[in-house]
C-alpha positions as CSV (number, residue, x, y, z in Angstrom):
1,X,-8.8,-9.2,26.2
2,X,-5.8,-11.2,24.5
3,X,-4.8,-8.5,22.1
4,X,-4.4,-6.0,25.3
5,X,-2.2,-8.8,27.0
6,X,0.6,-8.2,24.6
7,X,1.9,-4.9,25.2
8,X,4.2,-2.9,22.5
9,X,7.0,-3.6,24.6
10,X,6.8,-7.3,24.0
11,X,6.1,-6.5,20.1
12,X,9.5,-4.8,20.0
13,X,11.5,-7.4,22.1
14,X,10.1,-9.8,19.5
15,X,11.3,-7.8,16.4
16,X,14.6,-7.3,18.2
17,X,14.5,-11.3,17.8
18,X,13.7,-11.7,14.2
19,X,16.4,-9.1,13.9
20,X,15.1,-7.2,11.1
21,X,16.2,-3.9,10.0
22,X,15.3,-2.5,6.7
23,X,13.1,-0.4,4.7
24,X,11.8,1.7,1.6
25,X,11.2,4.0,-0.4
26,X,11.8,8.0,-1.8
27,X,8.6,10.0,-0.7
28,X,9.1,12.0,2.7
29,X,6.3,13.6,4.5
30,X,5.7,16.7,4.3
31,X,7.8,17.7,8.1
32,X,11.0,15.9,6.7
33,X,10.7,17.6,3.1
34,X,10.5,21.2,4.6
35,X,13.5,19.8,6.5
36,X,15.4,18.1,3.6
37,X,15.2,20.3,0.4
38,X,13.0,17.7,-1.5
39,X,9.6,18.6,-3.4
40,X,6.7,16.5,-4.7
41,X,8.8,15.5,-7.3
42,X,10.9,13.6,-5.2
43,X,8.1,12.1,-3.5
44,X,6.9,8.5,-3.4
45,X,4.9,6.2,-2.3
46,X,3.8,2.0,-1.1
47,X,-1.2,2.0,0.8
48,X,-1.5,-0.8,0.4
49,X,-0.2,-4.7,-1.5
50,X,-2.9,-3.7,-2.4
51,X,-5.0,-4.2,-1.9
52,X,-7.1,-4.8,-5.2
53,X,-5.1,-7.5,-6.6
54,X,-1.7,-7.4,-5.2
55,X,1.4,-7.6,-7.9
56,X,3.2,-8.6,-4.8
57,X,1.2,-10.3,-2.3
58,X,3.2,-10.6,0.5
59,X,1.4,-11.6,3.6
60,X,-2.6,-13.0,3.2
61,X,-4.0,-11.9,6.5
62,X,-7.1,-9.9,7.8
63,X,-5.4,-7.0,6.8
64,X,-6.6,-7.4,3.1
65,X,-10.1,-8.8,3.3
66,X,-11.9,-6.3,2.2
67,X,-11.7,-6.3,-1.3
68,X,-14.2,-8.2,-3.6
69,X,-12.1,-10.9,-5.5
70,X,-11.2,-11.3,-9.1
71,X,-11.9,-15.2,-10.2
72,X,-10.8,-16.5,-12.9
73,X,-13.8,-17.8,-15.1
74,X,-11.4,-21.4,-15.9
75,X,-11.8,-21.9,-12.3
76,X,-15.6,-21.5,-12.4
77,X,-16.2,-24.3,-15.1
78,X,-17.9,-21.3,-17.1
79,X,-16.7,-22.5,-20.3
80,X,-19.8,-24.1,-21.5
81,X,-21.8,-20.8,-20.7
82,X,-23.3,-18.4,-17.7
83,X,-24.2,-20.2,-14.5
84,X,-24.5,-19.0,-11.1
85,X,-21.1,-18.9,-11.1
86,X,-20.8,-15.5,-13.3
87,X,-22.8,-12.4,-13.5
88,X,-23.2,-9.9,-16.4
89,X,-24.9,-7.6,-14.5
90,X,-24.1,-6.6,-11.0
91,X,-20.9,-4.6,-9.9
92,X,-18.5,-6.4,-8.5
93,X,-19.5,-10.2,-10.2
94,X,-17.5,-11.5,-13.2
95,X,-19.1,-11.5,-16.6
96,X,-18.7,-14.6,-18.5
97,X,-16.3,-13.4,-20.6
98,X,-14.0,-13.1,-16.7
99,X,-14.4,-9.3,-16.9
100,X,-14.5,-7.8,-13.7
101,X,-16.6,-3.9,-13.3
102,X,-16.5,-3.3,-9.5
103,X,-15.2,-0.5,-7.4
104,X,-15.7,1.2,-3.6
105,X,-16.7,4.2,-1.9
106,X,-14.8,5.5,1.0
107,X,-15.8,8.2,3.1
108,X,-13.8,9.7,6.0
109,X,-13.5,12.6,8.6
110,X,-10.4,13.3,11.0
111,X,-8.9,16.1,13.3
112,X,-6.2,18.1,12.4
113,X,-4.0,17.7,15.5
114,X,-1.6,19.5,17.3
115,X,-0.3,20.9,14.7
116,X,-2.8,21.5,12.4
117,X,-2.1,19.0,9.9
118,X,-3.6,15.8,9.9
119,X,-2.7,12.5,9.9
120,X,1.0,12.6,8.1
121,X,1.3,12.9,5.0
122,X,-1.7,11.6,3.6
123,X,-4.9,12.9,5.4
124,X,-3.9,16.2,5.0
125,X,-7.9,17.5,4.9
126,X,-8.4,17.6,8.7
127,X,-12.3,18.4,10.1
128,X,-14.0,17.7,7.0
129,X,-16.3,14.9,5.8
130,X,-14.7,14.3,2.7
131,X,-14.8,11.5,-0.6
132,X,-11.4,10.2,0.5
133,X,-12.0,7.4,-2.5
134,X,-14.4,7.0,-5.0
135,X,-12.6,4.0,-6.8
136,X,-14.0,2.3,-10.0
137,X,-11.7,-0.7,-12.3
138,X,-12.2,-3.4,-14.6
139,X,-9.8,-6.0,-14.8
140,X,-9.7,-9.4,-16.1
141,X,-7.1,-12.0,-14.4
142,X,-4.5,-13.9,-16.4
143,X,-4.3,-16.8,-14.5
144,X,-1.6,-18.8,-14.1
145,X,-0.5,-22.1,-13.7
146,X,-2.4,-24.2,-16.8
147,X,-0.9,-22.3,-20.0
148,X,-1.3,-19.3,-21.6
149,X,-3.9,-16.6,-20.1
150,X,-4.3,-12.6,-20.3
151,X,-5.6,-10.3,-18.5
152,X,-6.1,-6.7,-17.9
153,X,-7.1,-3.6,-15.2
154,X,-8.3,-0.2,-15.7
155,X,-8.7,1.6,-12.2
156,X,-10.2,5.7,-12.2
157,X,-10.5,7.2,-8.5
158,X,-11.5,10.4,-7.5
159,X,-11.4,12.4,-4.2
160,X,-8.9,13.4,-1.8
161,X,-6.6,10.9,-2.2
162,X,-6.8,11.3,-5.8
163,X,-3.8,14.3,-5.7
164,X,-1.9,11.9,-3.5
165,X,-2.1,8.4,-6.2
166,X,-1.3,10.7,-9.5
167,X,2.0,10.7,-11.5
168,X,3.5,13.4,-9.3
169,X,6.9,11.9,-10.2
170,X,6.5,13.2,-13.6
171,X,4.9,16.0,-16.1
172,X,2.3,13.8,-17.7
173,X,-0.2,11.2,-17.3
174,X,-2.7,12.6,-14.7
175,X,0.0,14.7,-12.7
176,X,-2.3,17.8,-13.8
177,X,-5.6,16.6,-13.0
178,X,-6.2,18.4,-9.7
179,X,-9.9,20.0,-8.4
180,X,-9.3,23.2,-6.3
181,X,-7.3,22.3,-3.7
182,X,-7.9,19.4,-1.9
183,X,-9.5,17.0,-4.4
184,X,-8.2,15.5,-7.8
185,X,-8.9,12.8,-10.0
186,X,-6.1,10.4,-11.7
187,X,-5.9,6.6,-13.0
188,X,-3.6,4.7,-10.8
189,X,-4.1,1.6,-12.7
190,X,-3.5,0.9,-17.0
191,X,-1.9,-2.5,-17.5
192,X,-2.2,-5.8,-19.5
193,X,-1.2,-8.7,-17.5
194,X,0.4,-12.3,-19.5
195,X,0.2,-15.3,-17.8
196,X,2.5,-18.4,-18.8
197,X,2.1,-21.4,-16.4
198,X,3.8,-20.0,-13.8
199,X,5.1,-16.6,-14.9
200,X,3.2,-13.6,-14.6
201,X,4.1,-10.5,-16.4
202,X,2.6,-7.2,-15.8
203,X,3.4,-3.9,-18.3
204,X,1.6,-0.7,-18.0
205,X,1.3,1.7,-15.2
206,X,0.2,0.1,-11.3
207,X,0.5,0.6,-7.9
208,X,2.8,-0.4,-5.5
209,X,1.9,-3.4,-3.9
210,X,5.1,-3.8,-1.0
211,X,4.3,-3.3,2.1
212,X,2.0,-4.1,4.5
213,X,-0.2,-0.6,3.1
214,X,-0.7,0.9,-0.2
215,X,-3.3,4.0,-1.2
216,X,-6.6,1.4,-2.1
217,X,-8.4,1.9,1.0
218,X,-9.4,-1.8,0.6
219,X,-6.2,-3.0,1.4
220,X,-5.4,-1.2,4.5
221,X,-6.4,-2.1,8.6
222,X,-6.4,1.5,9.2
223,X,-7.7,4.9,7.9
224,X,-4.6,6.9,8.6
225,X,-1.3,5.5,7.1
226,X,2.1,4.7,8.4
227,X,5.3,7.3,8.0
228,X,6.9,4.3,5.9
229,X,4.2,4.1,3.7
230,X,4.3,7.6,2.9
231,X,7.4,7.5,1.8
232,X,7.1,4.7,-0.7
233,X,6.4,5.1,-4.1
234,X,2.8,4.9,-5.0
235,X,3.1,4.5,-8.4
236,X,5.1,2.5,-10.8
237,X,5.5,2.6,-14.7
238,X,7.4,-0.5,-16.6
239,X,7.5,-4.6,-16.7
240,X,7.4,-6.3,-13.8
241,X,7.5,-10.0,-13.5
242,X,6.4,-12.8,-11.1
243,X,7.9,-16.4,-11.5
244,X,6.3,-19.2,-8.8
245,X,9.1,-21.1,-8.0
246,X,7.4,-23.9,-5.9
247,X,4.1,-23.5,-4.2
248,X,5.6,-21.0,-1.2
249,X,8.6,-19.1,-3.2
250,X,7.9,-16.8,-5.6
251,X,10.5,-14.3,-7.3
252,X,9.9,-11.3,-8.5
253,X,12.1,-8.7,-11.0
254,X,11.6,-6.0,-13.5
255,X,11.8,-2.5,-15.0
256,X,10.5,0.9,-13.9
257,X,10.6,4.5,-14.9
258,X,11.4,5.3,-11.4
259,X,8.7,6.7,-9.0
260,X,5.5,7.4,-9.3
261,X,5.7,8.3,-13.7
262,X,3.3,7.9,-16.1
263,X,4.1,7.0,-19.8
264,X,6.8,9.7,-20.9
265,X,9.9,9.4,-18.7
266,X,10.1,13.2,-18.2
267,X,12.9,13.0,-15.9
268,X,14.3,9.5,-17.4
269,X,13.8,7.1,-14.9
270,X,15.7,4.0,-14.9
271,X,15.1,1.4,-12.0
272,X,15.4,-2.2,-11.3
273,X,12.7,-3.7,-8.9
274,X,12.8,-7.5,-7.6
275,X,12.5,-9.3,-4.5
276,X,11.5,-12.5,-3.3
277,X,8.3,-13.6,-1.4
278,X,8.2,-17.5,0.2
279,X,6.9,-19.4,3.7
280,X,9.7,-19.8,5.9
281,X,7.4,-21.7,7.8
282,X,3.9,-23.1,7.5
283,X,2.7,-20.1,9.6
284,X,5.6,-17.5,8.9
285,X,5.8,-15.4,5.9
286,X,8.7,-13.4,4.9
287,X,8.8,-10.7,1.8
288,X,11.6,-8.5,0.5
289,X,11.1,-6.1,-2.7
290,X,13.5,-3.3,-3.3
291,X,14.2,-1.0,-5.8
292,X,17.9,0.6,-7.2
293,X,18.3,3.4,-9.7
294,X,17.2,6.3,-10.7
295,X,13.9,7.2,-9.3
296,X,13.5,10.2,-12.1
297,X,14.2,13.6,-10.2
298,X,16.7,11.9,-7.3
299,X,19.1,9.3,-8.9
300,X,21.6,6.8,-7.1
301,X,18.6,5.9,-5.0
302,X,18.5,2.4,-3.2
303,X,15.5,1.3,-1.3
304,X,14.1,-2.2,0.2
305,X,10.9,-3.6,2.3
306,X,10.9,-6.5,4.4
307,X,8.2,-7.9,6.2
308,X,7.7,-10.7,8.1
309,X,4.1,-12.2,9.2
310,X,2.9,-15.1,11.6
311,X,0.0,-16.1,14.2
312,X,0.2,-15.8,17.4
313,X,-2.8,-17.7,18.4
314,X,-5.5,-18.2,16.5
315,X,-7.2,-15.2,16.7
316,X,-4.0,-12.7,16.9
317,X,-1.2,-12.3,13.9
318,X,1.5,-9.8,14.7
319,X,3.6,-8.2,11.3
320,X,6.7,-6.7,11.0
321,X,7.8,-4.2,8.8
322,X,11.3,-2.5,7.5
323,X,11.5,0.0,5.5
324,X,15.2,1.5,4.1
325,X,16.1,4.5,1.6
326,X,19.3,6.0,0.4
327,X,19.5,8.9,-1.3
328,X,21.5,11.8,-2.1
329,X,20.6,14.9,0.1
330,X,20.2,18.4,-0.9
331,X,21.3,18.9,2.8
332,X,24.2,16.7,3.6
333,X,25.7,14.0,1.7
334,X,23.7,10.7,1.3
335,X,20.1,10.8,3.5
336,X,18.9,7.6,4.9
337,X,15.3,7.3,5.9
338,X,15.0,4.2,8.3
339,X,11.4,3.1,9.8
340,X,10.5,-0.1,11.7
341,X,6.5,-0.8,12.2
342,X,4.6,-3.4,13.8
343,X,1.0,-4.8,13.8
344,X,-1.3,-6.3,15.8
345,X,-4.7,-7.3,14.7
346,X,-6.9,-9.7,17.1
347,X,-10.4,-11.1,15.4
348,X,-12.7,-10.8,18.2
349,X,-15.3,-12.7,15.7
350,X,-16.1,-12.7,12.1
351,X,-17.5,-9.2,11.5
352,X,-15.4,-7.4,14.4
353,X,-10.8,-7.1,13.8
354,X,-9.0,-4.7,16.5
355,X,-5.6,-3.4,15.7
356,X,-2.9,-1.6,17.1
357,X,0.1,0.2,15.2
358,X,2.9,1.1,16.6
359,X,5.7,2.6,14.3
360,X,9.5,4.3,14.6
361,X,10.9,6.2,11.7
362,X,13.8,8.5,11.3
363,X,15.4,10.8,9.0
364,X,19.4,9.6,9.7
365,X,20.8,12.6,8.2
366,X,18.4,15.1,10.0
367,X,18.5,13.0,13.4
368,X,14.7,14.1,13.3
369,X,12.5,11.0,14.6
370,X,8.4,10.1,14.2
371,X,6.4,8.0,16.5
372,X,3.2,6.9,15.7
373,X,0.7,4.8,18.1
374,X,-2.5,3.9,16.2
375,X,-5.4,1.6,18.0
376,X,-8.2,1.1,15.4
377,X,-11.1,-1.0,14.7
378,X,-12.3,-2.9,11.7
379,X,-16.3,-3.3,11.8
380,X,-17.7,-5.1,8.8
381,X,-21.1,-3.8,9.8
382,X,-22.9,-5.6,5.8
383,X,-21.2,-8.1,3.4
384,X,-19.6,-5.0,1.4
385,X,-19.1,-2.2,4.0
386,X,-16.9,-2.0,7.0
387,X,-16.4,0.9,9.7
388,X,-13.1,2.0,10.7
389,X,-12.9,4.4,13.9
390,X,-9.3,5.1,15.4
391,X,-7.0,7.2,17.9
392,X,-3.7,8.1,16.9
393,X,-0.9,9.6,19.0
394,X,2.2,11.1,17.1
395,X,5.4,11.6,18.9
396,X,8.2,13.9,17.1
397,X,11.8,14.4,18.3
398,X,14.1,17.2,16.5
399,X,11.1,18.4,14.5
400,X,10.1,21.5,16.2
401,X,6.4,20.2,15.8
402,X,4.3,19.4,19.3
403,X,3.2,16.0,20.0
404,X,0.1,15.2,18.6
405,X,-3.6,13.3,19.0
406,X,-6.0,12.9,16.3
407,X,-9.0,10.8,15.8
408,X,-10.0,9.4,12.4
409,X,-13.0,7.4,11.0
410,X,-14.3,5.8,7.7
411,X,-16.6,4.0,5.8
412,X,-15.5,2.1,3.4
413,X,-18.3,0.4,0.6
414,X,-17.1,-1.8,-2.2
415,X,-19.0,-2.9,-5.0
């Protein structure tokens, strides 16, 4: 098999080429907050761009196929009423009136591990079949390019990732809206989107989209998560525009209440986030968001993501990403989280991806260091639902936790 010709070791001596270090976000897990003094109110997030309708859609690959598009009804010629083009019935279809109701279902199971936690920080409900997701939006594009359009999204999920997508970042919004204590409920998602030829301006409350992960399970290769996504924030509050420069460079720059807030700045967030997006190439792609402040409960925070896409054949893409924070530490000075994580995902045919994961991350101030080796499969076994078994080995230096193996699977159904 091609993809098992390329061993990690040539993955690394091919980011050590690009010669890309950088990074994101505020959120540790769980192993570096016992080990740095922060609290979930420090916490951030990035899984995954994503995802359902990406504010920053950095790299179009198989890794975000899954989810059932928005169209714009000027691009279906509905204008002089229904055709087969719109549907004002089924979930999932666009009304006429470009009004999107649509959602997805994910259930999941996976060991605890070593050390009886799960995968990270994330799947923290280990030898249960659980409702990881159970995801529901309407949304209405403003497209852009050809004038003035609007738009709009409303997204509701329940489950187990529901405590892990609220507004832990502040006192408000859905921060409270836990079930016993695993599951939760929150709204991730309450925008209004402006379109203006080619300026897109979003203003509510939305995920974060940087990154090759984010928390909509549609927009992910895996079922587990990445360290660096973890530590991302999940959730944003505030403007954020998106101006196309030409056809492959788009910039990107706004305001947030920090992390992961909802509507009330309770600990007065402040934070500029911007970036740029473009082709460097016809086949690779190059993205770099950050975000400077005050994230709300930290301040003085810096943090950036790069990543870099690109084909290696026609069936295999390889992706690189960076992740960077600084921070003041309630340990030691400044605390820098650093991680560096690649993927490989080879189409063995329409309906069948294989992937492989392979991620370094380190607190610099703690010297404490994560490895985590994921091999997955993507099996889109209907239209709407896809299959995602994995292994996952996790490594730790200067943690005091044991090395680790865990097995993960889930179904993911959208609608």
């Amino acid at each position: 098999m091609r993809l098992l010709q390329i061993t990690l070791i040539n993955a690394l001596v091919l980011n050590l080429m690009l010669g890309t270090l950088s990074a994101q976000t505020l959120q540790q897990p769980q192993q570096i907050v016992a080990q740095s003094g922060t609290n979930r109110q420090t916490e951030s997030a990035l899984p995954t761009k994503p995802d359902p309708e990406q504010e920053i859609d950095v790299v179009s690959a198989r890794l975000n196929q899954d989810e059932p598009p928005i169209v714009s009804p000027s691009d279906l010629g509905v204008a002089e009423g229904c055709d087969t083009a719109c549907d004002s019935k089924t979930l999932g279809k666009e009304s006429c009136s470009g009004i999107t109701v649509g959602g997805w279902t994910q259930l999941g199971y996976h060991t605890q591990g070593a050390n009886g936690l799960g995968q990270g920080a994330i799947n923290t409900y280990p030898n249960h079949f659980q409702v990881q997701q159970q995801w529901l939006y309407v949304a209405k594009d403003a497209v852009r390019g050809d004038g003035f359009d609007w738009g709009f999204r409303f997204d509701y999920v329940y489950g187990t990732d529901g405590q892990d997508v609220q507004a832990f970042g502040g006192l408000d919004w859905d921060n409270a809206w836990d079930q016993g204590g695993n599951y939760g409920h929150a709204i991730p998602q309450l925008y209004l989107e402006l379109a203006y030829n080619e300026l897109n301006v979003k203003l509510g409350h939305f995920v974060n989209n940087a990154g090759l992960e984010s928390m909509p399970a549609t927009g992910n290769a895996f079922y587990s998560h990445s360290y660096a996504m973890t530590v991302q924030p999940r959730t944003y509050t505030g403007v954020v525009a998106d101006y196309a420069l030409t056809d492959s460079m788009s910039v990107i720059a706004g305001w947030v209440e920090g992390w992961n807030s909802g509507f009330s700045d309770a600990f007065n967030g402040n934070m500029f986030i911007g970036g740029v997006e473009t082709q460097l190439t016809d086949a690779i792609s190059f993205s770099y968001i950050a975000t400077a402040g005050d994230a709300g409960a930290v301040n003085d925070v810096y943090s950036h993501t790069i990543v870099i896409g690109m084909p290696l054949n026609e069936r295999l893409d390889y992706f690189l990403q960076t992740d960077l924070i600084s921070m003041p530490s309630a340990v030691a000075g400044d605390d820098t989280l650093v991680g560096i994580t690649q993927y490989l995902n080879y189409a063995v045919q329409d309906s069948l991806d294989l992937g492989v994961r392979f991620e370094w991350f380190e607190g610099v101030t703690t010297g404490q260091q994560f490895y985590d080796l994921t091999v997955g499969a993507q099996a889109r076994i209907a239209p709407r639902l896809v299959v995602r078994p994995e292994v996952r080995w996790d490594f730790f230096h200067g943690t005091g936790m044991s090395d680790s193996t865990t097995f993960g699977i889930d179904a993911v159904l959208s609608y």
